[in-house]
BALUM-341693 format. One record per residue (C-alpha): residue in one letter; x, y, z. Coordinates in steps of 0.001 Angstrom, whole numbers, plus 500000, padded with zeros to 6 digits. Example, Ala and Ser with C-alpha at 12.3 -4.5 7.8 and 13.67 -1.06 7.14 Angstrom:
A512300495500507800S513670498940507140
***
This chain:
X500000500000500000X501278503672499109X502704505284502256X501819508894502746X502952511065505384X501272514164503794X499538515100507071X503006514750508739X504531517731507281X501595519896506717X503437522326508990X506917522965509283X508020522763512286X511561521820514503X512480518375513871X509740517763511277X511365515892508904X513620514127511536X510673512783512856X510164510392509389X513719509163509704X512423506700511598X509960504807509779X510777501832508259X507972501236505405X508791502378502508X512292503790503374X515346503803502539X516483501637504736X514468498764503113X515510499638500163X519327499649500448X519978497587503691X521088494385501333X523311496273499143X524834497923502171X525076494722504195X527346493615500667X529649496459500694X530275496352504601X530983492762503680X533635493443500973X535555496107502935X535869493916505801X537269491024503758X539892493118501927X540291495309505390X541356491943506960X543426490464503871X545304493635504171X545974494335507495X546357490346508305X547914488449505322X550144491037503131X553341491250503586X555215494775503973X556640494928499932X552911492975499158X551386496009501531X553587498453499115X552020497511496120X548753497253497648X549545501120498610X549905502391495342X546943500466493828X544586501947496449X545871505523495426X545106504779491827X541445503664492439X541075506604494459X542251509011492254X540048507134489682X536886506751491430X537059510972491529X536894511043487705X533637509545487734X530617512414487439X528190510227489680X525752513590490405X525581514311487005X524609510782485723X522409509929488552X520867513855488961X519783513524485621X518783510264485224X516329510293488372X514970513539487417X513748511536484121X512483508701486034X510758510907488382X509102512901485646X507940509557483874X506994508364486885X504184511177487791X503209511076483752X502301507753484583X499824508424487626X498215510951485554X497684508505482368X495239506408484449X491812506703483448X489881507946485548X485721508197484758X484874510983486585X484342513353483648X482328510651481469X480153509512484379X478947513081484695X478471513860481096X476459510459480276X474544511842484051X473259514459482394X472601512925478433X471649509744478534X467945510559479629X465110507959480801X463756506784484409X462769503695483083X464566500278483211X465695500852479675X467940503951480490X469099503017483494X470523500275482000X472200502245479090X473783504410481498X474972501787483567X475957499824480367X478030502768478896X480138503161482745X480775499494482491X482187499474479189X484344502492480211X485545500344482639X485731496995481583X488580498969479464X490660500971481830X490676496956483435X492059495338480094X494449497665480141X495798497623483565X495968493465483420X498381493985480870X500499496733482620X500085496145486386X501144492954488342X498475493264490737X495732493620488468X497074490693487111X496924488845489919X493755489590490988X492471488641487271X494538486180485713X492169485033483257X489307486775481009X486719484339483046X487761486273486259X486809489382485036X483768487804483880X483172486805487496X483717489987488459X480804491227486506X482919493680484515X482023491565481413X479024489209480878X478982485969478952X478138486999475628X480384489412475635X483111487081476582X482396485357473140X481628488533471152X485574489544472662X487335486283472475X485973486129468408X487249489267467599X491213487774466535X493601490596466389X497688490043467102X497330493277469043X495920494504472544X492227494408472467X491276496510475619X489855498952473148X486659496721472455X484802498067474871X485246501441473964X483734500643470243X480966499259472477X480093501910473771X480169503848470702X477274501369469188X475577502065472550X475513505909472635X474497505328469011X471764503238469586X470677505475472291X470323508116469915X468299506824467598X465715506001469908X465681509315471684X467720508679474813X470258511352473910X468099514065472660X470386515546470029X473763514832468116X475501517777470208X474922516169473612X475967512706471577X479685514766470074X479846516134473722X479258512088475054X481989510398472243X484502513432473123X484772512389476623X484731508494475462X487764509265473342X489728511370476065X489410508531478031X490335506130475841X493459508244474912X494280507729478523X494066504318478102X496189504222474904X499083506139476712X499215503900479761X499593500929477513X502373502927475348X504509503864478769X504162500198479253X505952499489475699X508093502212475632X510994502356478431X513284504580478957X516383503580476876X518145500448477877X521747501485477281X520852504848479458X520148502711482445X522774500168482059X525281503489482208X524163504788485821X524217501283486559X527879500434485719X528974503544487219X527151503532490252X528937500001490638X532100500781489201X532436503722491306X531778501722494614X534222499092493714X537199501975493272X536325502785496310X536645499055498130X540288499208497045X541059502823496827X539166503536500492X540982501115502827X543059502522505588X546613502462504820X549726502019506813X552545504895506459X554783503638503624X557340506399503900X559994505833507403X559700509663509035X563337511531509094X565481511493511889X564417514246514461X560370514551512862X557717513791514131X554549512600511757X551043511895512360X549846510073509650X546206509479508625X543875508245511544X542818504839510693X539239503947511911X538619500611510453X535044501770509186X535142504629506238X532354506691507594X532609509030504217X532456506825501936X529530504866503547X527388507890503311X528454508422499838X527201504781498866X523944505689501004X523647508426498944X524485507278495499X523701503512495757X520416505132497665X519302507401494603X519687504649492335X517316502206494343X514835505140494283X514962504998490349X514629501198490386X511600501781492350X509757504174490581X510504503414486877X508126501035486909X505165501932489466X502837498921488276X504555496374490650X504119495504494169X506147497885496214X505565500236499246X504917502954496973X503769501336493968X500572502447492691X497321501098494344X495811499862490910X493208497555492573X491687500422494651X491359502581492191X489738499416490060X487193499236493282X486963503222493022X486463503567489736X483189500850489180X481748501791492570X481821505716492016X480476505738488212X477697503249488987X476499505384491887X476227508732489504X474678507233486818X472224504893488619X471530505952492235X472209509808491618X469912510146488301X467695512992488839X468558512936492567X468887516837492975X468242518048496467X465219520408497293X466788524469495894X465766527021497742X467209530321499440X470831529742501121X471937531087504214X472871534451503097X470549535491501007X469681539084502876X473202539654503219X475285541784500996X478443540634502110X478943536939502660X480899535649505791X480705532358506320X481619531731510132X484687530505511922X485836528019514972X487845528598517745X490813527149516739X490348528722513190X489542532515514465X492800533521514664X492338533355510396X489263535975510548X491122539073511845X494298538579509075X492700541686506342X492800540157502702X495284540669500068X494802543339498144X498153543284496155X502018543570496724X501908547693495910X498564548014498308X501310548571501489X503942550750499642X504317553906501295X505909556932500000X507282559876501486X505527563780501310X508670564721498968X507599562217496232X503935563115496450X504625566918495701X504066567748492017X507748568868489964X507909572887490056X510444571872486633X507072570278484858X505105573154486261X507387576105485068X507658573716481437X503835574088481399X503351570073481208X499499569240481855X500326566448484248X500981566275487866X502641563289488151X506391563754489368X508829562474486240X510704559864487506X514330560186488203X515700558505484552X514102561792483387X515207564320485409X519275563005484262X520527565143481081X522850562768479988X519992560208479949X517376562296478589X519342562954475787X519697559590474561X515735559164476168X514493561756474861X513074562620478005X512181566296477066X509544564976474278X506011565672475281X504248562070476201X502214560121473724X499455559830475766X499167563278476004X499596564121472455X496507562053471559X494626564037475217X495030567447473742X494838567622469871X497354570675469189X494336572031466768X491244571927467866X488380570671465317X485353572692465121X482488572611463396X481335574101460490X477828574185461300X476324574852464535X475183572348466854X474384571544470377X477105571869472818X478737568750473911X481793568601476280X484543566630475202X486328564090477304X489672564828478983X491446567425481438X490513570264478602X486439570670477896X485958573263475013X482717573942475323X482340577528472932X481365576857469496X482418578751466520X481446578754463446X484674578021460513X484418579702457465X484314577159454463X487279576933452466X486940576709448266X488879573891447085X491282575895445278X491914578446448020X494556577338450526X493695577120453662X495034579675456071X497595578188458499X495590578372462090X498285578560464953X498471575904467539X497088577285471055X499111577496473997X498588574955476386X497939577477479504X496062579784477390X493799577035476694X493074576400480554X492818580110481114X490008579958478485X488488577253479639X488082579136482883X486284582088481316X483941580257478723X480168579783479579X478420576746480193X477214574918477711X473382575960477929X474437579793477487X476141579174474165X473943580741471386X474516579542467640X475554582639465172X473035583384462608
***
């Protein structure tokens, strides 16, 4: 069974993850505890063949073929292999869990359009779920050892009721060379069909909407049974592999405690290397290494029957038990609708516990700016912009306000924005009209008449207003229901 411990960090706390260290299900001290037992094993026996049986000149050469397989076992790139080749597994892995179908979406959608409280559509819904299925179980026989255990033959699943009798025969006729879990999705195809033409499914849009979810479903299927087929590369594996090994046997030789070959010189003193029988360092490197290559054995194939293998016969259970229930027991089941809770309130505030009202008095996020507080200085408009006559208030920033930069900036250019604000001349109309005022910081609300031009006249160039003067007329002008049109 799947070990979680989900609910065992769902704080963070002192000691939290110390606290898992010792569990033994599903760690990785089941995993590795044979391996390690070996290499403990192998040490010892060259420890003792070295320290008990060698000769000094057979000790000498021993010496210098330890420093070779240590300098060789560095030249190895063990994180880089492994890192990358568990970061591959890991992603497969999770691809995997996501492949299995699942009928949630189709239960719901053949729920609501597959219609009929009569024996003869509650047994097309229920028909249609058990197709759906009666194929996600094909398919995990063929990919999962404990499906496969639990039905070893087709009869079993017969027994099971996933499958009746004559549709045994109608399967077992069918010869193909190929995997024939999708059958029952073709079934249910002729089903919905069927259904159809006698009115069950009231029009071909609910029956596309029906088939769509079929064939998502089925496509989970289909990719379940191709991650099944398709494995990571061979020779990528059997690399980590070899190195993880070859690495570990470099260090057998190259990690054994060695005695001084070199005699010290007359009136030094040495201390040589401290010689502790057990290599502590190199344990916890084959803890670690030999450790994260266990954890890809594990998980490269998630169909089998480890701790943390996926649960493929619950989720069988799961699967019949929850789509049966919607489409059968839940049909037109729809509780009595009426007026909730807070219906008279504007505000809704749905009420807290005790050990939850600590939550209440925390005020809501209103963005990452919403707290930014600025000084008096900054909220003061420019007097430069002022004295420049620039309709805005808003302080230039400091990129602006640098020569050098605004040169190459162009800083001193008026803004886009208000280009298009405040037209530098004014339309007006050539015929008189009501008053209407125009959107902006500037609302021109006299109207004058313009003189029409002949076509082969030019046009006599009309100056552009200054910007102030424009305020200061704004100022004087009268409202809108005081203008009077020119005769």
């Amino acid at each position: 069974m799947t070990v979680s411990y989900t609910l065992k960090v769902a704080n963070a706390r002192f000691g939290g993850f110390s606290a898992l260290l010792f569990r033994w299900r599903g760690s990785i001290y089941k995993l590795l505890y044979k391996e390690l037992l070996v290499f403990l094993g192998l040490y010892g026996v060259l420890s003792l063949t070295y320290r008990k049986l060698l000769s000094q000149e057979q000790k000498r050469i021993y010496a210098q073929v330890a420093q070779y397989c240590n300098r060789s076992a560095d030249l190895i790139p063990m994180s880089f292999v492994l890192g990358f080749y568990v970061t591959l597994v890991v992603n497969r892995w999770w691809a995997q869990y996501t492949s299995i179908p699942l009928p949630d979406r189709l239960m719901c959608v053949v729920t609501a359009t597959v219609h009929g409280d009569d024996e003869r559509g509650r047994t097309l819904r229920r028909t249609l779920l058990r197709y759906a299925n009666l194929s996600s179980v094909l398919v995990l026989r063929s990919v999962s050892t404990r499906v496969l255990r639990r039905f070893p033959t087709m009869d079993h699943v017969v027994e099971a009721g996933f499958m009746s009798q004559e549709e045994q025969q109608k399967f077992e006729s069918l010869h193909s060379d190929f995997n024939k879990y999708w059958v029952p999705c073709v079934w249910f195809t002729n089903l919905a069909a069927q259904a159809r033409r006698e009115g069950r499914v009231r029009d071909d849009i609910a029956l596309g909407l029906l088939l769509d979810e079929l064939n998502q479903y089925r496509g989970k299927c289909s990719l379940l049974f191709h991650y099944d087929w398709i494995s990571i590369p061979l020779v990528y594996t059997q690399v980590v592999t070899i190195a993880v090994y070859s690495f570990f046997a470099f260090c057998l030789i190259g990690r054994q405690f060695l005695e001084g070959t070199e005699a010290p010189e007359p009136g030094q003193e040495t201390l040589g290397d401290l010689d502790l029988y057990v290599p502590l360092t190199t344990l916890l490197q084959f803890f670690f290494y030999a450790g994260w290559l266990k954890v890809a054995e594990q998980i490269i194939n998630p169909f089998g029957e480890d701790d943390d293998d996926f649960e493929t016969n619950q989720l069988i259970d799961r699967n019949l038990q929850v789509s049966l229930l919607s489409v059968d027991n839940m049909y037109g089941d729809l509780p009595p609708t009426g007026r909730d809770r807070y219906w008279s309130e504007e505000a809704a505030q749905p009420p807290y516990t005790q050990a939850s009202a600590a939550d209440s008095l925390r005020p809501s996020f209103m963005g990452s700016t919403f707290n930014l507080l600025m000084s008096e200085e900054r909220l003061q408009p420019d007097p430069d912009t002022e004295e420049a006559g620039a309709p805005s208030s808003t302080p230039s920033p400091a990129w602006a306000r640098t020569p050098l930069l605004s040169r190459f900036l162009g800083a001193s250019a008026p803004s886009p924005a208000i280009s298009l604000r405040v037209p530098r001349t004014p339309l007006l109309p050539s015929r008189p009209q009501a008053a209407t005022p125009v959107p902006g910081r500037l609302r021109l609300t006299r109207l004058m008449p313009a003189p029409a031009a002949r076509i082969d006249e030019e046009a006599p160039e009309t100056p552009s207003p200054d910007l102030g003067s424009l305020e200061e007329e704004e100022d004087k002008v009268a409202p809108p229901s005081a203008a009077t049109p020119s005769g």
